[in-house]
N, CA, C and O atoms as a MOPAC input file, in Angstrom:
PM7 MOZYME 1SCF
protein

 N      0.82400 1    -1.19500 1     0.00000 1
 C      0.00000 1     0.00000 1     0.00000 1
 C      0.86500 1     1.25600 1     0.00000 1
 O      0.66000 1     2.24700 1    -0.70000 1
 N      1.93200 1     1.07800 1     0.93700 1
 C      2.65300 1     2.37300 1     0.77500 1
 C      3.67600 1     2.49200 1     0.06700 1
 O      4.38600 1     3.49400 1     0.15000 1
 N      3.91400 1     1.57200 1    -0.69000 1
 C      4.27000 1     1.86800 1    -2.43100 1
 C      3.98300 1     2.18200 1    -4.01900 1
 O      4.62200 1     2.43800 1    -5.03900 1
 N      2.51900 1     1.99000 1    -3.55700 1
 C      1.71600 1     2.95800 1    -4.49200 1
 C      1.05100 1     4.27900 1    -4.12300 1
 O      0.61200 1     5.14500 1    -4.88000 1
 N      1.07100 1     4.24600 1    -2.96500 1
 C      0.58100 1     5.79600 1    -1.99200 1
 C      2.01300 1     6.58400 1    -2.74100 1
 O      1.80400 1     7.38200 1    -3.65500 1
 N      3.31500 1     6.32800 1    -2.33100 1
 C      4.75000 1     6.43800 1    -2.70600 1
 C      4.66400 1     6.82400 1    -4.04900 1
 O      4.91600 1     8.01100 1    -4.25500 1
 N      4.39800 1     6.18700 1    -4.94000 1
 C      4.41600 1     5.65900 1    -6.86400 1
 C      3.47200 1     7.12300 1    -6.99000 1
 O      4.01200 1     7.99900 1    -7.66600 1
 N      2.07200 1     7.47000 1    -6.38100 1
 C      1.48500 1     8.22100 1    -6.69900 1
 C      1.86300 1     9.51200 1    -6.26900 1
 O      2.21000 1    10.24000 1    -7.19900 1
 N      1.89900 1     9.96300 1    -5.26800 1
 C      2.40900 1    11.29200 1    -4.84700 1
 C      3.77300 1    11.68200 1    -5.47600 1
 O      3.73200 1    12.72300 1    -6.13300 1
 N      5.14800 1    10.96600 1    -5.39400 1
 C      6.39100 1    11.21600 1    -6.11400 1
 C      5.79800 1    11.27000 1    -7.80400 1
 O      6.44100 1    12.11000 1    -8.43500 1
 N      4.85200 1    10.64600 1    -8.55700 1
 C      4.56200 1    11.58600 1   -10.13400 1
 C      3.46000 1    13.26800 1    -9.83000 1
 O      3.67700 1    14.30400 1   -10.45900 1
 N      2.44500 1    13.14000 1    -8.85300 1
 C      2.08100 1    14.39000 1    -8.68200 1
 C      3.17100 1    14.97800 1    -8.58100 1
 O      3.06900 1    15.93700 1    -9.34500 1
 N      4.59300 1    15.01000 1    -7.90200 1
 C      5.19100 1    15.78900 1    -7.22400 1
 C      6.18300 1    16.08600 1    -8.31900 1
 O      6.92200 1    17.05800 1    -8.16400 1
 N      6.27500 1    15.39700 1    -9.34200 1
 C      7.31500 1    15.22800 1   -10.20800 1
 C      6.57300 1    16.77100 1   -11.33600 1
 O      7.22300 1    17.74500 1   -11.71700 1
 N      5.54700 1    16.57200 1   -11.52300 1
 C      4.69400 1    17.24400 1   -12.29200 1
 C      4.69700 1    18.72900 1   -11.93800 1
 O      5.08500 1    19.58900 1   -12.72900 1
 N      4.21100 1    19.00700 1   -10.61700 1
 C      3.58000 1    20.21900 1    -9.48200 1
 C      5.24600 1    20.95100 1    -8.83600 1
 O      5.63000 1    22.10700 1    -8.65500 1
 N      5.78500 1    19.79700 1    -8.67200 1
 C      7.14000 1    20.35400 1    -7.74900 1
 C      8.14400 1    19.50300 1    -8.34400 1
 O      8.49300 1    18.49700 1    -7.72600 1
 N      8.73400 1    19.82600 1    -9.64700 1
 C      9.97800 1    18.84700 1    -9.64100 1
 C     11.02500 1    19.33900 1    -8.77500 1
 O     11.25400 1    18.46500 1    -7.93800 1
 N     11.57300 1    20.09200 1    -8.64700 1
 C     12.94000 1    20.46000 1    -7.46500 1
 C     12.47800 1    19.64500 1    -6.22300 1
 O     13.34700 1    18.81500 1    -5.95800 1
 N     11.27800 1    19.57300 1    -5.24600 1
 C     11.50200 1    19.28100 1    -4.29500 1
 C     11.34800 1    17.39800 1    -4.40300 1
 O     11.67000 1    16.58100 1    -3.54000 1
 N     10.55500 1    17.05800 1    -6.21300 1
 C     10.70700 1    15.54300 1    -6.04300 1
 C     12.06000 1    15.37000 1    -6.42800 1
 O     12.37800 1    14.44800 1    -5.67600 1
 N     12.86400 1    15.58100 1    -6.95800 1
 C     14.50600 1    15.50900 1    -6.93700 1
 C     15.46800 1    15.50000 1    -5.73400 1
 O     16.55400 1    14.92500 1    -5.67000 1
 N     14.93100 1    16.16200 1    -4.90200 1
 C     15.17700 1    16.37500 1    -3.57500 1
 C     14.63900 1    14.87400 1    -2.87000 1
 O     15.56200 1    14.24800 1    -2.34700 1
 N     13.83800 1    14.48800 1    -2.82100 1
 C     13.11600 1    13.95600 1    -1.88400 1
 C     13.70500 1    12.40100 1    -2.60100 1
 O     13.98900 1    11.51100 1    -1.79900 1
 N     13.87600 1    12.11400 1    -4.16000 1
 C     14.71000 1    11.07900 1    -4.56300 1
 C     15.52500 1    10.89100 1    -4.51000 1
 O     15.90300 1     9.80400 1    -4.94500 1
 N     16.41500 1    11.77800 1    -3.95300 1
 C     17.99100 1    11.74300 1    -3.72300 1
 C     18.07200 1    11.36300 1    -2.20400 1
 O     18.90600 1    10.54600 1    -1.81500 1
 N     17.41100 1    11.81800 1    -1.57300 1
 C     17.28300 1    11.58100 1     0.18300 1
 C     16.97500 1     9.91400 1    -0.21400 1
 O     17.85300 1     9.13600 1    -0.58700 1
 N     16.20200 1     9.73000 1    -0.12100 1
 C     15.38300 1     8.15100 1    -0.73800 1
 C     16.38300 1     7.26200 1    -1.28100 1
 O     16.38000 1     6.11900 1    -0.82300 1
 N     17.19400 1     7.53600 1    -2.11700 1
 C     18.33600 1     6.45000 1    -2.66800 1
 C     19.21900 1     6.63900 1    -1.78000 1
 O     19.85500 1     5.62100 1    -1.50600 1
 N     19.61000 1     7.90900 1    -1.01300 1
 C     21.00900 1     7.54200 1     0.38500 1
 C     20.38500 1     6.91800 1     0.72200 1
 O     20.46100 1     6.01900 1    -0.11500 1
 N     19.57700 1     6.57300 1     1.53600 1
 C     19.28400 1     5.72300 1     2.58000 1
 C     19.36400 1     6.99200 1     4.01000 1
 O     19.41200 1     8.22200 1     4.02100 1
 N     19.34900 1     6.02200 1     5.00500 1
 C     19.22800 1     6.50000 1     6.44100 1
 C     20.24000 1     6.02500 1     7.31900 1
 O     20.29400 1     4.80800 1     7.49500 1
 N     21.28300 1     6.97200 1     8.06800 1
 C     21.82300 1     6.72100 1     8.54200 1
 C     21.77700 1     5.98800 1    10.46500 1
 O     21.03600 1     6.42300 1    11.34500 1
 N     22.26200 1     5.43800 1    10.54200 1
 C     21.46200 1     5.05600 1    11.79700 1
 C     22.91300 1     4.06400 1    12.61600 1
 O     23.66700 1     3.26300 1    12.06200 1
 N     22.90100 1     4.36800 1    13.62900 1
 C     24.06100 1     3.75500 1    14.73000 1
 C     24.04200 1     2.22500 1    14.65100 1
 O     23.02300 1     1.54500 1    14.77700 1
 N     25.21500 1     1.78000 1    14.43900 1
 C     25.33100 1     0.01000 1    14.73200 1
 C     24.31000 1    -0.31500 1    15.68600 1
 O     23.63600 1    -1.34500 1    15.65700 1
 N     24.18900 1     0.97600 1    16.87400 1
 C     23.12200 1     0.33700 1    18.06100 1
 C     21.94300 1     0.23700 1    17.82100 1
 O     21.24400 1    -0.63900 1    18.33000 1
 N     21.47200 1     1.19600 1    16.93000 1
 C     20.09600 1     0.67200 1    16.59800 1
 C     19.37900 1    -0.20000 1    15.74500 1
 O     18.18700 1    -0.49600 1    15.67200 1
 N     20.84200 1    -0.69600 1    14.83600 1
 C     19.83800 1    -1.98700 1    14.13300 1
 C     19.15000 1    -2.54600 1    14.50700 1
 O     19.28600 1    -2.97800 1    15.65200 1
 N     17.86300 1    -2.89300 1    13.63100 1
 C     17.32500 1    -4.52500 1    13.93000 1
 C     18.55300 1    -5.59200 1    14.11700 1
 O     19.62500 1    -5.54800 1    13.51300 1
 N     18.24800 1    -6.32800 1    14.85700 1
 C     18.55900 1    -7.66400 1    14.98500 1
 C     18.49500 1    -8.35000 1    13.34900 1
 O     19.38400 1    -9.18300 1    13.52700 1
 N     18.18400 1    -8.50900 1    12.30500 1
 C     18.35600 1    -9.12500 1    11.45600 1
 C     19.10500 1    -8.49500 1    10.23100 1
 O     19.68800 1    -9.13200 1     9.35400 1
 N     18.95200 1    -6.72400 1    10.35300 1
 C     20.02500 1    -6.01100 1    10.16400 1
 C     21.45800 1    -6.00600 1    10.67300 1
 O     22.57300 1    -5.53600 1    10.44500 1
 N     21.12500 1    -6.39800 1    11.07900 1
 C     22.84800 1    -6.48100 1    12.17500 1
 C     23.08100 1    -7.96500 1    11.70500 1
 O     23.24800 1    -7.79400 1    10.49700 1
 N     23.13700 1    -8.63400 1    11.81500 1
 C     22.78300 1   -10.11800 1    11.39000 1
 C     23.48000 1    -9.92200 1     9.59000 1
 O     24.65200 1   -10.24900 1     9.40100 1
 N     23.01300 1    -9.62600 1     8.94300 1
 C     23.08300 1    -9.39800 1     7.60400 1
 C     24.39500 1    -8.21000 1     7.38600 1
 O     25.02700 1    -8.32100 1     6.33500 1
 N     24.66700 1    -7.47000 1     8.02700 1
 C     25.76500 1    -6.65000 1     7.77300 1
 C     27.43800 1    -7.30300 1     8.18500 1
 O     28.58200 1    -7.04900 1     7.81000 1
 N     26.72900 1    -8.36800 1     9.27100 1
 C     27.61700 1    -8.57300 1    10.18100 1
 C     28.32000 1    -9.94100 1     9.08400 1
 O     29.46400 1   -10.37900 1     9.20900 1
 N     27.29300 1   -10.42300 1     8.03800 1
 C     27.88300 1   -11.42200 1     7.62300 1
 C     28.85900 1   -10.84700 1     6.33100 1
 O     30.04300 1   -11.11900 1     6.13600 1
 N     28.00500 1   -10.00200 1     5.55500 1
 C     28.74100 1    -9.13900 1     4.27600 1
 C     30.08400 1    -8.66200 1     5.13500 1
 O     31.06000 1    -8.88000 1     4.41700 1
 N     30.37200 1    -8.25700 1     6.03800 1
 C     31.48100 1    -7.68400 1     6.84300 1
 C     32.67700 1    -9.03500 1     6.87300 1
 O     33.79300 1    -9.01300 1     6.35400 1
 N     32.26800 1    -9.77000 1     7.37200 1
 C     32.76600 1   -10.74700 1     7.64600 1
 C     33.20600 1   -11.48200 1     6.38200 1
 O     34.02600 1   -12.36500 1     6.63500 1
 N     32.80200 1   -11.32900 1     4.73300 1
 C     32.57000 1   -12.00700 1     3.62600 1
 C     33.89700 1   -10.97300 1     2.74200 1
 O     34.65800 1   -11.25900 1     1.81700 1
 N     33.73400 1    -9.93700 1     3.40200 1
 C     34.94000 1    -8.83100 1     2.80900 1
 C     36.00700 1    -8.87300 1     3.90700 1
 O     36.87100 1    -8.04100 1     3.63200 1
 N     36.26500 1    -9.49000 1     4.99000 1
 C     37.39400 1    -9.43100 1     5.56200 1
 C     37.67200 1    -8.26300 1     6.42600 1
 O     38.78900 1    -7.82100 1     6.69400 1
 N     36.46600 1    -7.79100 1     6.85300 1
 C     36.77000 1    -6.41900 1     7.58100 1
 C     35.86600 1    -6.37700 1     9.06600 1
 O     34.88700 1    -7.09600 1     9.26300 1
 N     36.38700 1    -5.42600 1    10.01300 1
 C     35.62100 1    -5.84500 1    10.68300 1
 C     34.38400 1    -5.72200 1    11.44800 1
 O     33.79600 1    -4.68400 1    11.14200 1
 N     33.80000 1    -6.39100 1    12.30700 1
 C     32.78500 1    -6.22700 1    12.61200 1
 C     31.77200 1    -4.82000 1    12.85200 1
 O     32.59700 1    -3.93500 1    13.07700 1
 N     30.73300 1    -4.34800 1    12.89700 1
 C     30.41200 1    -3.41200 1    13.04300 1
 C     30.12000 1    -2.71500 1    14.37300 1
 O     29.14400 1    -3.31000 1    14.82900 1
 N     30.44300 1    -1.85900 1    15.12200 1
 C     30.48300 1    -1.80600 1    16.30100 1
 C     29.17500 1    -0.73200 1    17.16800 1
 O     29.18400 1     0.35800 1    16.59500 1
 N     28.47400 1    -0.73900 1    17.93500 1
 C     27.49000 1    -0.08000 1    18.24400 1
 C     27.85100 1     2.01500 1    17.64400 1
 O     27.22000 1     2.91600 1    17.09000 1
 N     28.96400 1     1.83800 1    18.12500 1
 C     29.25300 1     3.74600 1    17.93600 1
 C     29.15600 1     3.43700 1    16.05300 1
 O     28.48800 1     4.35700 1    15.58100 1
 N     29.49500 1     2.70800 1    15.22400 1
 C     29.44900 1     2.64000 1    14.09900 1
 C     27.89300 1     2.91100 1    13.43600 1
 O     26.84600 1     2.41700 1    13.85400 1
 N     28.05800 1     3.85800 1    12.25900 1
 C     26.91500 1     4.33900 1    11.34200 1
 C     26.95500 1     3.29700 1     9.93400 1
 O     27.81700 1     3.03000 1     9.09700 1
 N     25.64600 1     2.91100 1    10.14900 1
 C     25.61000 1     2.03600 1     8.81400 1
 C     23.77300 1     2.98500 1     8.24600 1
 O     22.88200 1     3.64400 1     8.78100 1
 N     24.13800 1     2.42900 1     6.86100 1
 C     22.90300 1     3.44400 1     6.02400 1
 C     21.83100 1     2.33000 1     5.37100 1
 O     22.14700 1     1.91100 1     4.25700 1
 N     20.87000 1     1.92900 1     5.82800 1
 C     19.71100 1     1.43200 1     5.20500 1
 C     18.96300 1     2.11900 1     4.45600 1
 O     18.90800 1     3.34400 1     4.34300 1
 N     18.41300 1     1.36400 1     3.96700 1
 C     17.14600 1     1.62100 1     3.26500 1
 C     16.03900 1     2.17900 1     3.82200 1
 O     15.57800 1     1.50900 1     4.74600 1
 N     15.24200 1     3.56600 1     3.46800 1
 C     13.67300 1     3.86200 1     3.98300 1
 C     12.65000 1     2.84000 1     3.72100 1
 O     12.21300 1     2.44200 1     2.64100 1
 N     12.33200 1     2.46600 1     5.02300 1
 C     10.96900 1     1.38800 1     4.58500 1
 C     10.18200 1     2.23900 1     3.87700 1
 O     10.21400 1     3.46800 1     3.82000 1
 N      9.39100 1     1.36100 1     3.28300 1
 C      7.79200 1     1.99500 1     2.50600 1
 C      7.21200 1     3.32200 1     3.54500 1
 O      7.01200 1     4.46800 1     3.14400 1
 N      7.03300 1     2.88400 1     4.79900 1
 C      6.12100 1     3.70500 1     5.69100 1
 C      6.79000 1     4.75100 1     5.97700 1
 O      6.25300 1     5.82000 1     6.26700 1
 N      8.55400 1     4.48700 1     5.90800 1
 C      9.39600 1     6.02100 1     6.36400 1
 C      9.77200 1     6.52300 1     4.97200 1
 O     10.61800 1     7.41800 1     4.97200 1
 N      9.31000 1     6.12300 1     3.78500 1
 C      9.00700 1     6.98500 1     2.25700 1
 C      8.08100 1     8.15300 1     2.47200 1
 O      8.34700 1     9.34800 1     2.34400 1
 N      6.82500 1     7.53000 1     2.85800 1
 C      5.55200 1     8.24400 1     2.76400 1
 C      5.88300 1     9.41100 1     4.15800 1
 O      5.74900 1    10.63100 1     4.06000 1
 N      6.26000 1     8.79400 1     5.20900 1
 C      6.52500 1     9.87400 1     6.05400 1
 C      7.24700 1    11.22000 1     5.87300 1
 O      6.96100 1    12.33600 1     6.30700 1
 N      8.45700 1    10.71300 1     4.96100 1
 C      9.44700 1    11.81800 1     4.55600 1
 C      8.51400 1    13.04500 1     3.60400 1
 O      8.26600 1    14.25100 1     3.62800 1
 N      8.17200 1    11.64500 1     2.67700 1
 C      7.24200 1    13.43700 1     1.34200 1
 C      6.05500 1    14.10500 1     2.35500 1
 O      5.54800 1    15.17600 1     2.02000 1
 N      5.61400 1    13.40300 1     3.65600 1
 C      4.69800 1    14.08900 1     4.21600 1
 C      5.22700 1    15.13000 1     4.69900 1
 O      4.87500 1    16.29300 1     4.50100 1
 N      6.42400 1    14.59700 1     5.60100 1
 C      7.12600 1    16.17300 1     6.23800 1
 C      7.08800 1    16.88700 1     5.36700 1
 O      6.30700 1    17.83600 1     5.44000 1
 N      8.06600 1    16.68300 1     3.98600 1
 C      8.82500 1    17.83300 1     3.10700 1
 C      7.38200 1    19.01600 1     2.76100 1
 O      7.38900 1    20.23100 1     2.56300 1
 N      6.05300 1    17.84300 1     2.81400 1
 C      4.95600 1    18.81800 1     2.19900 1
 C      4.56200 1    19.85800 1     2.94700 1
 O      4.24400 1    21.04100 1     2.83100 1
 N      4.67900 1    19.09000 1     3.68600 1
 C      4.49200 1    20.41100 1     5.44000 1
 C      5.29100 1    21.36400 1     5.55000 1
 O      5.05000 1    22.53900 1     5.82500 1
 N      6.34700 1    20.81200 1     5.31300 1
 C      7.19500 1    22.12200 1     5.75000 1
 C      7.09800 1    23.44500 1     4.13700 1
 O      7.15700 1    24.65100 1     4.37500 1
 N      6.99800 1    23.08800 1     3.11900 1
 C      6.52100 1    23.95100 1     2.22100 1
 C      5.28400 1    24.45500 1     2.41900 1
 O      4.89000 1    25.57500 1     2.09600 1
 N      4.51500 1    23.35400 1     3.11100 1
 C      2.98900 1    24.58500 1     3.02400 1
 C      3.61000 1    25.73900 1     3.99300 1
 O      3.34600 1    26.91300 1     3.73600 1
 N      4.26100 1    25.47800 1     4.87300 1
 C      4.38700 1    26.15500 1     6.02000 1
 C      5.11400 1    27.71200 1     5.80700 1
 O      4.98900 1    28.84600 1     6.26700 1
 N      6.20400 1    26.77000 1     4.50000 1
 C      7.01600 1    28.18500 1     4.22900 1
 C      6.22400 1    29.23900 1     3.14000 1
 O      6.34800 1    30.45300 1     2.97500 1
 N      5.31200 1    28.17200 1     2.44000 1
 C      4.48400 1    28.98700 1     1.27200 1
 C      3.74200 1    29.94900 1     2.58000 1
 O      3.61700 1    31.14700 1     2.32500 1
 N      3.41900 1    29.62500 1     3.49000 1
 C      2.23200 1    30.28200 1     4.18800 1
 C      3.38100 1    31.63400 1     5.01300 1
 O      3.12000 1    32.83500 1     5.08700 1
 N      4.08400 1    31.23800 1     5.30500 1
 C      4.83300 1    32.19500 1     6.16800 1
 C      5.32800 1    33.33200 1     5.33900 1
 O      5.16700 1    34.51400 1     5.64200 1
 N      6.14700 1    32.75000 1     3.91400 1
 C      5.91600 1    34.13200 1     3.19300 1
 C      4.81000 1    35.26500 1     2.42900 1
 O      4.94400 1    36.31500 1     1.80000 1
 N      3.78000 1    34.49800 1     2.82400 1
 C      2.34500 1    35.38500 1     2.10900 1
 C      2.29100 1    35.98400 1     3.43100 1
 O      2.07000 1    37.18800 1     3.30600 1
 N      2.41100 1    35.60600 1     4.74400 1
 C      2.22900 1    36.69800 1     5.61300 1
 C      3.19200 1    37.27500 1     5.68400 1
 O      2.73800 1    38.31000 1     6.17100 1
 N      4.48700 1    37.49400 1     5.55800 1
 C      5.58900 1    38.45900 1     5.71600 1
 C      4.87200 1    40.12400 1     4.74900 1
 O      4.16500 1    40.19700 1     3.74500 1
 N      5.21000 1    40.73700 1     5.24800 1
 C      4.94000 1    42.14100 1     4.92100 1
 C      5.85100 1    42.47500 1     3.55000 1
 O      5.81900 1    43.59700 1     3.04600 1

């Protein structure tokens, strides 16, 4: 579901706002940075073996590794970005 919620809003947005869907696809392909400590358990699991498969070593809690946005933290992100433009569209119509 929240990959066609995703599929649909990123072509409105492509159409209405290309700069900020360029923006919001580039955030989307980095990924998310996030502390060795907070992996999932099956994330950690899976890094820990590719690590181990290249000869290097393990990943350590203070260590930053970059996943992927789930589906649900896609839709969350274009929600913020929309917000925060209505917010700025709105703040400069009231500026004097």
């Amino acid at each position: 579901m929240e990959s066609e919620q995703y599929a649909f809003v990123m072509e409105r947005l492509k159409a209405d706002f290309p700069d900020l869907a360029a923006q919001l696809d580039q955030e989307l392909k980095r990924g998310r940075a996030v502390s060795g400590q907070k992996l999932r358990r099956e994330e950690r699991h899976e890094r820990a073996s590719r690590l181990e498969e290249a000869h290097l070593p393990a990943l350590g809690k203070t260590d930053v590794a970059v996943i992927p946005y789930s589906g649900e933290e896609r839709v969350e992100l274009i929600r913020d970005a929309l917000l925060t433009l209505a917010e700025t569209m709105y703040a400069s119509r009231q500026a004097p």
